[in-house]
Legacy VTK file of the C-alpha trace (Angstrom):
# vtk DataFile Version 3.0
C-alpha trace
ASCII
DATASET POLYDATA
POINTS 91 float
103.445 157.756 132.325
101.857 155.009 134.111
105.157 154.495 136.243
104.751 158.019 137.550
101.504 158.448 138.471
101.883 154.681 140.644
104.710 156.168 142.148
102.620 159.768 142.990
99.954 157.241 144.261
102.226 156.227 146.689
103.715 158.651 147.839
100.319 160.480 148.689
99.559 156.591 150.321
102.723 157.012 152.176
102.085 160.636 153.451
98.555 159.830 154.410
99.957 156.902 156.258
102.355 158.633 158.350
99.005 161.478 158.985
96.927 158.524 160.624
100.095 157.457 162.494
100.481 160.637 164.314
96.827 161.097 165.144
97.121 157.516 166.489
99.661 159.038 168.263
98.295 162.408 169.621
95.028 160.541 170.490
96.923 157.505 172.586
98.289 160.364 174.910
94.808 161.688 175.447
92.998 160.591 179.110
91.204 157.615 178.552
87.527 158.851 179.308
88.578 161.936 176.968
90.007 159.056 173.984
86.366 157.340 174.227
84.348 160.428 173.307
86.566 161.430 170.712
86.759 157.948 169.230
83.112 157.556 169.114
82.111 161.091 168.398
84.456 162.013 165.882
86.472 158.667 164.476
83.682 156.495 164.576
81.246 159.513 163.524
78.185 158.869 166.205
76.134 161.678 166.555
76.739 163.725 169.831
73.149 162.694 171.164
74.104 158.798 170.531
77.487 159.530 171.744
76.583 160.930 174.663
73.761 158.110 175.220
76.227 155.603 174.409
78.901 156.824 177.254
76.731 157.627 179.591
77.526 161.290 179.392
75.670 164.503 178.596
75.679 166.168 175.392
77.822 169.401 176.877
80.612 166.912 178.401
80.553 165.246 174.617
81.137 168.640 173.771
83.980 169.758 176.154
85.875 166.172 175.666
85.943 167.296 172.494
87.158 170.186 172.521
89.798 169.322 175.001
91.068 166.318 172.043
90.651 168.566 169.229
93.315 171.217 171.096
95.445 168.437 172.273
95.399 166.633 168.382
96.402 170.602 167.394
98.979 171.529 169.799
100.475 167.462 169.033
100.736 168.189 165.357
102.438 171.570 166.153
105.153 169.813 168.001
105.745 167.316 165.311
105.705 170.294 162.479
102.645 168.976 160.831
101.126 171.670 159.219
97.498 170.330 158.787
96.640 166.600 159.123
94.929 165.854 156.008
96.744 168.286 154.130
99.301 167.075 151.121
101.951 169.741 152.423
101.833 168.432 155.884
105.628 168.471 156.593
LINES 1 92
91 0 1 2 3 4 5 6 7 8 9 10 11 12 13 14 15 16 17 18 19 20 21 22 23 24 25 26 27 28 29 30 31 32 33 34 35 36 37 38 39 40 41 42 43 44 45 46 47 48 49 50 51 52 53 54 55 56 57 58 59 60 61 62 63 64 65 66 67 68 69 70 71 72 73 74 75 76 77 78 79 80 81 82 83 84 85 86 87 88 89 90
């Protein structure tokens, strides 16, 4: 039984592998000021407010950099046929 469920493990290691690889992906296409907001506001998980301190920027162009990623990481995953990125289905 113990054989199996190593073997599930890594699959599910191997699946969630290939999901970081394409966001990797989808967020190396994005323009670079757009990448740093993203990176900091959602990867690294910094607050919008410290975010926006941080870059330089105001809380609304935190906001619409965003948004703009968050589309782009959607329509990227789309193209590929990924289905959700954290989801077990993905492909």
């Amino acid at each position: 039984m113990s054989v199996i469920e190593d073997k599930s493990d890594l699959i599910a290691d191997v699946g969630r592998r290939e999901r970081l690889d394409l966001l990797a992906e989808a967020i190396s296409e994005l323009p670079t000021r757009c990448r740093e907001v993203f990176i900091v506001y959602k990867i690294r998980g910094v607050s919008r407010k410290a975010a926006a301190a941080q870059l330089r920027l105001s809380e609304k162009t935190v906001e619409v950099h965003t948004a703009r990623a968050m589309r782009h990481c959607e329509a990227f995953f789309r193209r590929k046929g990924v289905k959700g990125l954290f989801d077990h289905e993905s492909r």
